[in-house]
N, C-alpha and C positions, 0 to 999 in steps of 0.2 A: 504494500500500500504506500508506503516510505517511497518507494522508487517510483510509482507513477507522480503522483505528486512531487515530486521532483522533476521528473520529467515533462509534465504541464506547466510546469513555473516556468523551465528553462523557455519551453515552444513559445509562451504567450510572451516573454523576454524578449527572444528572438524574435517574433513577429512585431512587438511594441518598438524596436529598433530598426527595421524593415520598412516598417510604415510612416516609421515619422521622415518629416523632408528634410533633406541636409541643408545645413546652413549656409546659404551663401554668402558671399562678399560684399558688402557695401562702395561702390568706387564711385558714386556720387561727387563727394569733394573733391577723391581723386582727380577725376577726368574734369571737375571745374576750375582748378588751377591748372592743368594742363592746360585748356583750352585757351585760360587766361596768358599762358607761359606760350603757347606757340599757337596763335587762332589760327594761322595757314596750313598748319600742319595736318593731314588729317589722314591718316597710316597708319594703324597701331599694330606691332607686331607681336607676337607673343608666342613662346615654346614651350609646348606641355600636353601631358598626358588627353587627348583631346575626351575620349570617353569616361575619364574621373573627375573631369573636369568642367566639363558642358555648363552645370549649373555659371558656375563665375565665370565664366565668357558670356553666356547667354548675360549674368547680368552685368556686366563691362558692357557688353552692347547696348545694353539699356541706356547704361549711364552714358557710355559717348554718346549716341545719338544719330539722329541721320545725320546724313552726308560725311561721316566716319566710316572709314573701312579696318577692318580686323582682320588681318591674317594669321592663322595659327599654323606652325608647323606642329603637324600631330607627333612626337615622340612615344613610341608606347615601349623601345628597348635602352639602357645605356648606352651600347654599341652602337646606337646609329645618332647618337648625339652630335658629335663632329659632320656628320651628314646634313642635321638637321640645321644646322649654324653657319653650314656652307650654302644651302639654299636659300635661309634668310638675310643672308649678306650680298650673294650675289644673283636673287631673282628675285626676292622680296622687296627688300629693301625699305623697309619701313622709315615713319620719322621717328618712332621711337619704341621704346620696347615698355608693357607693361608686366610685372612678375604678377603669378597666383597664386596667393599664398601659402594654399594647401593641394598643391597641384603636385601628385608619386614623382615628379620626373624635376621639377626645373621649380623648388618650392623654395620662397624666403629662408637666405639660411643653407641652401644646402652647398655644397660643393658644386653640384652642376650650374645653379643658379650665379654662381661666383664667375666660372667660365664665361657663361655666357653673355654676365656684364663686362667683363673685359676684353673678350673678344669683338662684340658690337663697338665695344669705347673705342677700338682703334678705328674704325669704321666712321666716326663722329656719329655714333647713334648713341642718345643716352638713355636711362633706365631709369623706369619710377616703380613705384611699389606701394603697397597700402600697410607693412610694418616696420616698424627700425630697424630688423636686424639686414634689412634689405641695404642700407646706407654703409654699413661696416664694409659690405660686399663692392661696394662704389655707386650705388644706385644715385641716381641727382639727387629726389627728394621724393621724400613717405608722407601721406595720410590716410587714415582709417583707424579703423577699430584696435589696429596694434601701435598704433602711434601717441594713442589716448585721443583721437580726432587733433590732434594738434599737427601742422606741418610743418614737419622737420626737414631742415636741408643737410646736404650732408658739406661737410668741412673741406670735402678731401675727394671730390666725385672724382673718377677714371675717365681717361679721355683729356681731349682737348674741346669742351662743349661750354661756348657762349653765353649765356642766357639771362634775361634779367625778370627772376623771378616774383611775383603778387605779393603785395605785404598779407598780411596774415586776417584782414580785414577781409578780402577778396573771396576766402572760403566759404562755399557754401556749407550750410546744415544738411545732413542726409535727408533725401526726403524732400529738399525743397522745392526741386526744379518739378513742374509739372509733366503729365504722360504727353510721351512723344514715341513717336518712331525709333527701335531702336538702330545703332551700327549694322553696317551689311558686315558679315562675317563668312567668311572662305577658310577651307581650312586643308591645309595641302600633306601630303603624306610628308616624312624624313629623307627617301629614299632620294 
């Protein structure tokens, strides 16, 4: 009796974890000081697990909006990493690159994500992110939910990348901007 009861606990666990939505990314402020930081720009690129990921692209799309374009190189192996950052450098070609912060392949923080602002930086593509540890990595500048909503630049960005960043007034509140259309998003294999 011990063990089914046990084993009903576990199932409706597992299905109460199953069922609930994962939590996506807020990049609202994000992509508002971008926009503020380069209004011509309007290219986002981005490397990551595209199927563990959909939610915070889909809502990155939101938040850019129309007449934004997203390209994601879909990485779903290690080894074809270097693959993935040779087609976004030379077919891509974005104006800038956004991180995902909990994306298995290319996440705030990891090693590949490091790579990948460094390599873009030689390129003069720079990188924003929605947490701090994104800035250590050389990202230009962070807001969101891991930054405390505050926008943090970083001291010390990689690259040689121009910019004259929004005072801190500039940022919006999530949530602020009304329903729109969101970014066209494309999302291209590594190979």
């Amino acid at each position: 009796m011990a063990t089914l009861q046990q084993t009903l606990i576990v199932a409706a666990l597992a299905l109460a974890g199953a069922s609930a939505p994962a939590q996506t990314t807020d990049f609202t402020p994000l992509m508002a000081v971008a926009k503020d930081t380069w209004p011509s720009q309007n290219h986002i690129g981005v490397v990551a697990n595209y199927r563990a990921s959909k939610s915070d692209v889909d809502a990155l799309a939101l938040a850019a909006g129309a007449g934004m374009t997203i390209t994601v190189v879909d990485l779903t192996s290690d080894s074809r990493f270097l693959f993935a950052v040779q087609r976004l450098r030379m077919q891509v070609r974005p104006d800038y690159l956004v991180l995902l912060p909990k994306d298995p392949m290319v996440r705030d923080g990891s090693t590949q994500a490091t790579r990948l602002i460094g390599l873009m930086a030689e390129r003069g593509c720079p990188t924003i992110a929605t947490t701090s540890r994104a800035l250590a990595q050389g990202a230009l500048f962070a807001l969101g939910a891991g930054t405390g909503m505050e926008l943090m630049i970083s001291p010390h960005p990689i690259g040689t990348v121009k910019v004259v960043l929004p005072g801190k007034a500039a940022v919006a509140a999530p949530g602020s901007q009304a329903w729109f259309q969101p970014a066209r998003v494309t999302v291209l294999a590594s190979r």
